[in-house]
C-alpha positions in Angstrom: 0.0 0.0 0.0 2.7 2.0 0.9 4.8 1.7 -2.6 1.2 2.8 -4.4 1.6 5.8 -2.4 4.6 7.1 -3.2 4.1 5.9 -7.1 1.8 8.1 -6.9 3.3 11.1 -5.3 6.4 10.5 -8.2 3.9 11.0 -10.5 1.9 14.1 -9.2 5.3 15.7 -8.7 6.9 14.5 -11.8 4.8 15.4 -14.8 3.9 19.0 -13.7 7.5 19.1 -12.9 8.5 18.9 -16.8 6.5 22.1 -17.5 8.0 23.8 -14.4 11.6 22.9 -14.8 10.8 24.3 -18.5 9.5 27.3 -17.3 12.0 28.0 -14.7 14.7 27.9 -17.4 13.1 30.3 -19.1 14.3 33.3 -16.9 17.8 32.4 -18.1 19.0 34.1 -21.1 20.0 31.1 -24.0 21.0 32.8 -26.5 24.7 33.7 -25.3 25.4 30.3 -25.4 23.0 29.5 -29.0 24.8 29.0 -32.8 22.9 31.0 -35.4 20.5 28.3 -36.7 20.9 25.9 -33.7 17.0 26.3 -32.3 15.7 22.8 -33.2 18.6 21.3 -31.7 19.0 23.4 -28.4 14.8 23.1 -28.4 15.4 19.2 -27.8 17.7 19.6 -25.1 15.6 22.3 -23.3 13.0 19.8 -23.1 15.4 16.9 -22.0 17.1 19.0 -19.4 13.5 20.0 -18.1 12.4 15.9 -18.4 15.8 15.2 -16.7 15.6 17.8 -13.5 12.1 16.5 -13.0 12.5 13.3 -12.6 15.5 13.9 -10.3 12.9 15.7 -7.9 10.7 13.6 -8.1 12.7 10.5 -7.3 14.2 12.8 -4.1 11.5 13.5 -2.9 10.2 10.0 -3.1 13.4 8.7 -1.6 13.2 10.5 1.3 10.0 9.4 1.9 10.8 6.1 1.1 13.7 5.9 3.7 11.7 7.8 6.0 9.0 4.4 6.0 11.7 2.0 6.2 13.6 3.7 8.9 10.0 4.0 11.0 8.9 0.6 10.4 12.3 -1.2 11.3 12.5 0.5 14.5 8.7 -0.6 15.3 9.3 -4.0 15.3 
């Protein structure tokens, strides 16, 4: 029951995590580091990097959590 749980929470924090990731790295200015003509390319790596830094919260934060169970239920016993 407990693993459904935090599935869940990955979830809920991972997928609106892509589109705030992407628009946090928005304030950043890009184009200092862009090639004339290099949009498409740097377009796909925007949205990797965003994918990427999301799912690194999310697992965290599910970590945490996850150690946090373990550690409560092994002293329980």
């Amino acid at each position: 029951m407990v693993q459904t749980i935090i599935t869940i929470w990955f979830f809920v924090l991972f997928i609106p995590g892509i589109y705030l990731f992407y628009k946090l790295m928005q304030c950043f200015d890009w184009e200092k580091c862009l090639k004339k003509g290099q949009t498409a390319s740097f377009k796909i790596f925007y949205t990797l990097l965003s994918i990427i830094l999301s799912f690194l919260f999310a697992y965290a934060f599910t970590s945490v959590f996850e150690r946090i169970y373990e550690f409560i239920s092994n002293s329980v016993k």
